[in-house]
C-alpha positions in Angstrom: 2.5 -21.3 26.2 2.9 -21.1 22.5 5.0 -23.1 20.4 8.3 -21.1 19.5 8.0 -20.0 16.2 11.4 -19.5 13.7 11.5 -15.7 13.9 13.5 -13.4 12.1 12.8 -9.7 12.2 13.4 -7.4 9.4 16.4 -5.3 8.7 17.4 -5.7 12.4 20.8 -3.4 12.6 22.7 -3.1 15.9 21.2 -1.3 18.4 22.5 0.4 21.5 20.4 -0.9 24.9 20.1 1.0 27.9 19.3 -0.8 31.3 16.3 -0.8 32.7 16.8 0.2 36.2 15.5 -2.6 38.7 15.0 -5.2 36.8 17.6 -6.0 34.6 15.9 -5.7 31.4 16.8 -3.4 28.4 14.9 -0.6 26.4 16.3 1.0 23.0 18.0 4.0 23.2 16.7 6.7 21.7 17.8 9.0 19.3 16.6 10.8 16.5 15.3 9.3 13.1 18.7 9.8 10.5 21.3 11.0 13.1 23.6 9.5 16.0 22.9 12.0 18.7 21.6 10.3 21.8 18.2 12.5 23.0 17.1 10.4 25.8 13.2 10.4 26.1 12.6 13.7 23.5 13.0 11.7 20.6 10.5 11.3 17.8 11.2 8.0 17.8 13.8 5.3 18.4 14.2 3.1 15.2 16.7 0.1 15.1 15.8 -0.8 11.4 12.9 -2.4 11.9 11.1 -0.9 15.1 10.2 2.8 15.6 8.6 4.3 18.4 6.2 7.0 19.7 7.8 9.4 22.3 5.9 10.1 25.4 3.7 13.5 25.6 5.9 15.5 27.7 8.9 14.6 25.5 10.2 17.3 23.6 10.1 17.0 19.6 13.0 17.5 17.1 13.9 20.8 15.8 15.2 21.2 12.4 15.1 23.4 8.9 14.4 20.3 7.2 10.9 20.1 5.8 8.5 17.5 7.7 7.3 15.9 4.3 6.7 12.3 3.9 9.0 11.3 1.2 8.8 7.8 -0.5 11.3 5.2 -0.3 10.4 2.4 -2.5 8.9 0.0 0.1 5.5 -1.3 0.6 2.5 0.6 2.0 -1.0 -1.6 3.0 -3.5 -1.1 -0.1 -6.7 -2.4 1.5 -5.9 -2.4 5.0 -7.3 -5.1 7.7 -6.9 -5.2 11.6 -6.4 -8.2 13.8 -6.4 -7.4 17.7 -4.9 -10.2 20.3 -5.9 -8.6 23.4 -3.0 -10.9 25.7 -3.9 -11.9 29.1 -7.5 -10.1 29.2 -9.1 -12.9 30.6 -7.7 -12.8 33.9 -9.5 -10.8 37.0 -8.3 -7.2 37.0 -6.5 -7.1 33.9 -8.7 -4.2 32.2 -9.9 -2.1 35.2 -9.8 1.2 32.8 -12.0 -0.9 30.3 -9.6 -0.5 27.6 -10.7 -3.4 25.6 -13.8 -2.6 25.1 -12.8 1.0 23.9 -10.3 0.5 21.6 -12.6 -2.3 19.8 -15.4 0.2 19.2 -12.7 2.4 17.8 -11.3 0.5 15.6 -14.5 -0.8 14.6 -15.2 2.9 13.7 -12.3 4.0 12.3 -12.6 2.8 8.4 -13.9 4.9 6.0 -13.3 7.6 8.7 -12.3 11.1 7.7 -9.7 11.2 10.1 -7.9 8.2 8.7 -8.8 9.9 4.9 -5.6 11.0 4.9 -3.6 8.5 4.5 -5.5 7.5 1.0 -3.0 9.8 -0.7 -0.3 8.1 0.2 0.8 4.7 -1.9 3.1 2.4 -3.2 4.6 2.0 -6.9 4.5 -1.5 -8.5 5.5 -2.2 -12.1 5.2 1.6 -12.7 1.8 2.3 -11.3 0.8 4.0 -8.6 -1.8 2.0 -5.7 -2.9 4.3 -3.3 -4.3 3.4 0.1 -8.0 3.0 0.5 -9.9 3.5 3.6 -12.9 1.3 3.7 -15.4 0.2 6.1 -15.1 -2.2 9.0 -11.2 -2.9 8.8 -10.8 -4.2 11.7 -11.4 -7.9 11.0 -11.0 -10.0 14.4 -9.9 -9.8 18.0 -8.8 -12.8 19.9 -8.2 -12.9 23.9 -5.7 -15.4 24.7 -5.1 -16.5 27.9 -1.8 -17.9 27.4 0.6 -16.1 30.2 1.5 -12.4 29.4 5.9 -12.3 31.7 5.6 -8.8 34.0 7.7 -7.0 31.4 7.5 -8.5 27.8 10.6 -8.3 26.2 10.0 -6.6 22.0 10.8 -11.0 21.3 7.8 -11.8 23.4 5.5 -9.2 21.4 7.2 -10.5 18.1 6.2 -14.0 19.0 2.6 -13.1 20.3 2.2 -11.4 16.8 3.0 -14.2 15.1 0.8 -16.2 17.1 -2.0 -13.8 16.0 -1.2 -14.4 12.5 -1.5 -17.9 13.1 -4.4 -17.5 14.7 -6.1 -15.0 12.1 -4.3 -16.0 8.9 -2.1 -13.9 7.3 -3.1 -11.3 5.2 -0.2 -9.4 3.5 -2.3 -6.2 4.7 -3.1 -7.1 7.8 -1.8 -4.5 11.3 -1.4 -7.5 13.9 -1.7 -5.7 17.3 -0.9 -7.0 20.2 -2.5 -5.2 23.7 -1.3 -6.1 26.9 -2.8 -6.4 30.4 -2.7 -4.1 33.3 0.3 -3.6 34.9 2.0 -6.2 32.0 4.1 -3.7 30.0 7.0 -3.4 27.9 10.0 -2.0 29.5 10.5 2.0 28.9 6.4 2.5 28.6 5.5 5.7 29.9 8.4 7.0 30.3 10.5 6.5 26.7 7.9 5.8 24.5 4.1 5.3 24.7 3.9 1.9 21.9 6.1 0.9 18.7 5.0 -0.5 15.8 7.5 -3.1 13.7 7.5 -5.6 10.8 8.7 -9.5 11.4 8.3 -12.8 9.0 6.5 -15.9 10.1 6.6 -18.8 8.2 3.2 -17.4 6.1 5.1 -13.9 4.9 5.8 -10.7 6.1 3.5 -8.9 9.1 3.2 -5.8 10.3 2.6 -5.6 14.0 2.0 -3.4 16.8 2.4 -3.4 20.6 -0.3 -1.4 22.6 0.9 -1.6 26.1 -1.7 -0.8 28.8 -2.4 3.0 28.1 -3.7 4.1 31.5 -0.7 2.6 33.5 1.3 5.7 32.0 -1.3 8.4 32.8 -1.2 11.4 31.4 2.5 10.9 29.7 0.5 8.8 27.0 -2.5 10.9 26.7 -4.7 10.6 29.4 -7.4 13.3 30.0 -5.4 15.0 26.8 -8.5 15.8 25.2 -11.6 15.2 27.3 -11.8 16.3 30.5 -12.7 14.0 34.0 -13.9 10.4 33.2 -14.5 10.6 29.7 -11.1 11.8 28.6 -9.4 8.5 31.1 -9.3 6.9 27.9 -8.4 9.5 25.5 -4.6 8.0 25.0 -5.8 4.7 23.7 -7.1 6.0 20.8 -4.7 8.5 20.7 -1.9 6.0 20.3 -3.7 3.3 18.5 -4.4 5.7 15.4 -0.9 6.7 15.8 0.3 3.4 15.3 -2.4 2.1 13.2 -1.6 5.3 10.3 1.6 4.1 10.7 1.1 1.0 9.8 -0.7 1.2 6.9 1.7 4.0 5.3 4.6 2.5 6.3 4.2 -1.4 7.2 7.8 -2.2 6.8 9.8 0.7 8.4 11.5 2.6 6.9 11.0 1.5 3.4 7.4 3.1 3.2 6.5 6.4 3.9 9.2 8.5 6.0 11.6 11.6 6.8 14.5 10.9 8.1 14.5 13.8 10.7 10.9 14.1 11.7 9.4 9.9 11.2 6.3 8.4 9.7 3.0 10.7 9.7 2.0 10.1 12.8 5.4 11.2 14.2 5.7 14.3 12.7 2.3 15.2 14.7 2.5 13.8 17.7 1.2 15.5 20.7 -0.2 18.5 18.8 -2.8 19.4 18.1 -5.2 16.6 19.0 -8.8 17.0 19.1 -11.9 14.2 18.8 -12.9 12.8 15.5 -16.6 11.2 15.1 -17.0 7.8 14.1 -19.8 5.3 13.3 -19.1 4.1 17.0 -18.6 7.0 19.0 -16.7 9.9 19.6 -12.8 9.7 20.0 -10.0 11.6 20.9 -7.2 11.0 18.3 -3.8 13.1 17.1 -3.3 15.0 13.4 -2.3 13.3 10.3 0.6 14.8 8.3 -0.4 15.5 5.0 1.6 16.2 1.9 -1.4 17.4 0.0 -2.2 20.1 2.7 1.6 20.7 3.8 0.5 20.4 7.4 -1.0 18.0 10.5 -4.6 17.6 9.3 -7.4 16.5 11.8 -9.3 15.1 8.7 -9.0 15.0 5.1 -11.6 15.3 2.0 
């Protein structure tokens, strides 16, 4: 087990928990981004100041007259981006029967410099009255890791936040840096698959700020987080870990530190506002992979790709 590290996460406001029927654990409650109406499983997202989260695929989205554009709220966004990957508990037999390890790797190996990801370059962050704008280079991801230290049944969001800052202990830090954390088989957090399909959060650790993400194990939740949404028979099994992972990953980078970044406070980040629509594959370097649209401000719309 790892050392407990002095944690505290950032802008955590009071949240209401709902039980998790069976086994006595919690999941957030839901509700839409800016207001106080409960909406169960068809929200965007749940946010508790710190956290948001993407709804399931069946989940209805939000209806409103506001317009969906990304509006800038002062914070942070990640410059030159980097990706660390601690795949938790993949070492032990049967952990990754779907292969899921292996896929989202070569994905993310793939992704940088990526069309698909293009579009968050026009998005950035305003320091000392300049604007720095997000690049998209080659070969972000930087490292993965496999520990083997023991991944609980149902990790609580704590156990991710520590896990995250274990990666970042194990990585370095890097003020850019997404810190994702994928769990095992049948080792997910409570509300997967059927309230949300991953979150994505900031926390400090002694080194600085991270941003960090929790990929639960994508096939566990079938087609509610995007199996088979794009590709048909075997080759679409894996479809919603890419699917999600770019979700959270264009997140990340546009708004590292939710929601000081990028945001609209009915519809979410930029992944949010097009999730579950309109999805399609997008070619990498590495392969060929299913992901969701981009919103983009420049084109007023979800965008599959952007110049």
């Amino acid at each position: 087990m790892h050392q407990k590290l002095k944690l505290t996460i950032v802008g955590l406001a009071a949240v209401a928990l709902a039980a998790c029927s069976g086994n006595g654990s919690s999941v957030p409650s839901l509700q839409h981004a800016g207001t106080q109406s409960t909406h169960a499983a068809g929200a965007p997202m749940a946010q508790n100041g710190s956290t948001i989260y993407m709804r399931t695929a069946f989940s209805s989205a939000p209806t409103s007259d506001a317009p969906q554009t990304l509006r800038y709220n002062g914070g942070l966004i990640q410059r030159t981006p980097t990706i660390f990957v601690v795949y938790w508990g993949f070492n032990v037999s049967g952990s990754d029967p779907s292969g899921e390890q292996a896929y989202m790797t070569s994905f993310l190996k793939g992704v940088g410099h990526s069309p698909w990801l293009n579009t968050d370059h026009q998005y950035y962050e305003i320091v000392g009255g300049l604007q720095h704008k997000i690049q998209n280079p080659v070969s972000q991801l930087k490292g993965t890791w496999v520990d083997s230290s023991s991944v609980p049944a149902n990790p609580s969001e704590l156990d991710v936040i520590h896990e995250a800052a274990a990666a970042e202990a194990h990585f370095g830090y890097k003020k850019n840096g997404s810190y994702v954390v994928a769990t095992p088989h049948n080792h997910n957090t409570p509300g997967f698959g059927s309230s949300y399909c991953a979150y994505h959060g900031a926390t400090s650790t002694p080194d600085g700020t991270i941003s960090y993400s929790n990929i639960p194990y994508m096939t566990d939740a079938g087609q509610n987080c995007g199996e088979n949404f794009v590709n048909p028979g075997p080759q679409g099994v894996l479809d919603g870990v890419s699917i999600v992972e770019g979700h959270e990953l264009s997140e990340s980078q546009t708004d590292p530190q939710p929601s000081s970044g990028w945001y609209n406070s009915t519809y979410g980040e930029i992944g949010d506002i097009c999730a579950w629509q309109g999805l399609g594959n997008t070619v990498l370097r590495t392969g060929t992979y299913a992901v969701q649209p981009l919103w983009s401000n420049a084109a007023s719309n979800c965008v599959l790709s952007s110049p």
